[in-house]
N, C-alpha and C positions, 0 to 999 in steps of 0.2 A: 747512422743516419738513414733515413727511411729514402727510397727514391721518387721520383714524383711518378714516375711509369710505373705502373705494376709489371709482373714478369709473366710474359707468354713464353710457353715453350718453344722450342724451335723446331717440330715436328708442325707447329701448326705456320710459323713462318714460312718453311719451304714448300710447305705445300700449300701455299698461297702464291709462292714464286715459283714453283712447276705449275700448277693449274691456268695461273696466268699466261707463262711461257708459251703452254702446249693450245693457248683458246686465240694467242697471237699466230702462233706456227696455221691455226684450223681456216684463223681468217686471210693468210699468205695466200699459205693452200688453196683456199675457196678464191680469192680474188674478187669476192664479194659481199660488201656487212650486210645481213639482214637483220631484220629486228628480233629471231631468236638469238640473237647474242648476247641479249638480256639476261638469258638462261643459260648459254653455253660456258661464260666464265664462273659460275658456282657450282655447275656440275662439274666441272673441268676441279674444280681446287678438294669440294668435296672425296671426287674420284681418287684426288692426288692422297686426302689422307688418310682416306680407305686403303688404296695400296701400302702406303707408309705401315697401316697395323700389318696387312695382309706378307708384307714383307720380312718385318722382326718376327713374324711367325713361322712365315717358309724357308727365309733365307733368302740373300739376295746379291747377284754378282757384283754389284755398283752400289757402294754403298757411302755415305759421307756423311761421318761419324756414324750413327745411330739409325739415320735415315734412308730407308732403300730407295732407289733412283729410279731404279729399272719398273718396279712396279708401282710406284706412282705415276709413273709415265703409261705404264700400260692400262691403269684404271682411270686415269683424266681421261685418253683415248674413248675408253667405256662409256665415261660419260657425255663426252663429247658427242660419241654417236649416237645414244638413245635419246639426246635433247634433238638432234638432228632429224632423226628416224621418226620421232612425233611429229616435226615441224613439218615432215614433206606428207606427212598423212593427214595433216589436219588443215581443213579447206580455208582456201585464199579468202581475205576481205574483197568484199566490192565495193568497187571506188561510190563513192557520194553521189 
């Protein structure tokens, strides 16, 4: 019998739950939402499964099954900071 979900893999599930994890951990950290946030949790999850390949490639000390830990975590980071790194370069709205 057919299932009504089609099947995602779960390289793309975990790193939608590191990318999230680590864009919650960004806004702890920061202590403040701003409206690039917008941006930071898809750069954040993208990152995660960019390392996930970058990982089955290099090798990876943390791994859970299939999936590297260490360097999804280290390219969500990645991304996190270059959504970041444009947002403080690129000039403030003026209020109405």
């Amino acid at each position: 019998m057919e299932s009504l979900f089609p099947q995602v893999a779960p390289s793309i599930v975990l790193s939608v739950l590191v990318g999230a994890f680590n864009s919650c951990l960004y806004v702890v950290l920061r202590g403040v939402v701003r409206p690039h946030l917008i941006a930071v949790v898809p750069a954040a999850i993208v990152g995660a499964y960019i390392g996930q390949a970058v990982g089955g490639r290099v090798g990876d000390p943390i791994e859970i099954g299939d999936f590297s830990l260490v360097w999804s975590t280290v390219l969500a980071w990645v991304g996190i900071l270059v959504v970041v790194g444009f947002a403080s370069i690129m000039p403030d709205r003026e209020a109405d």
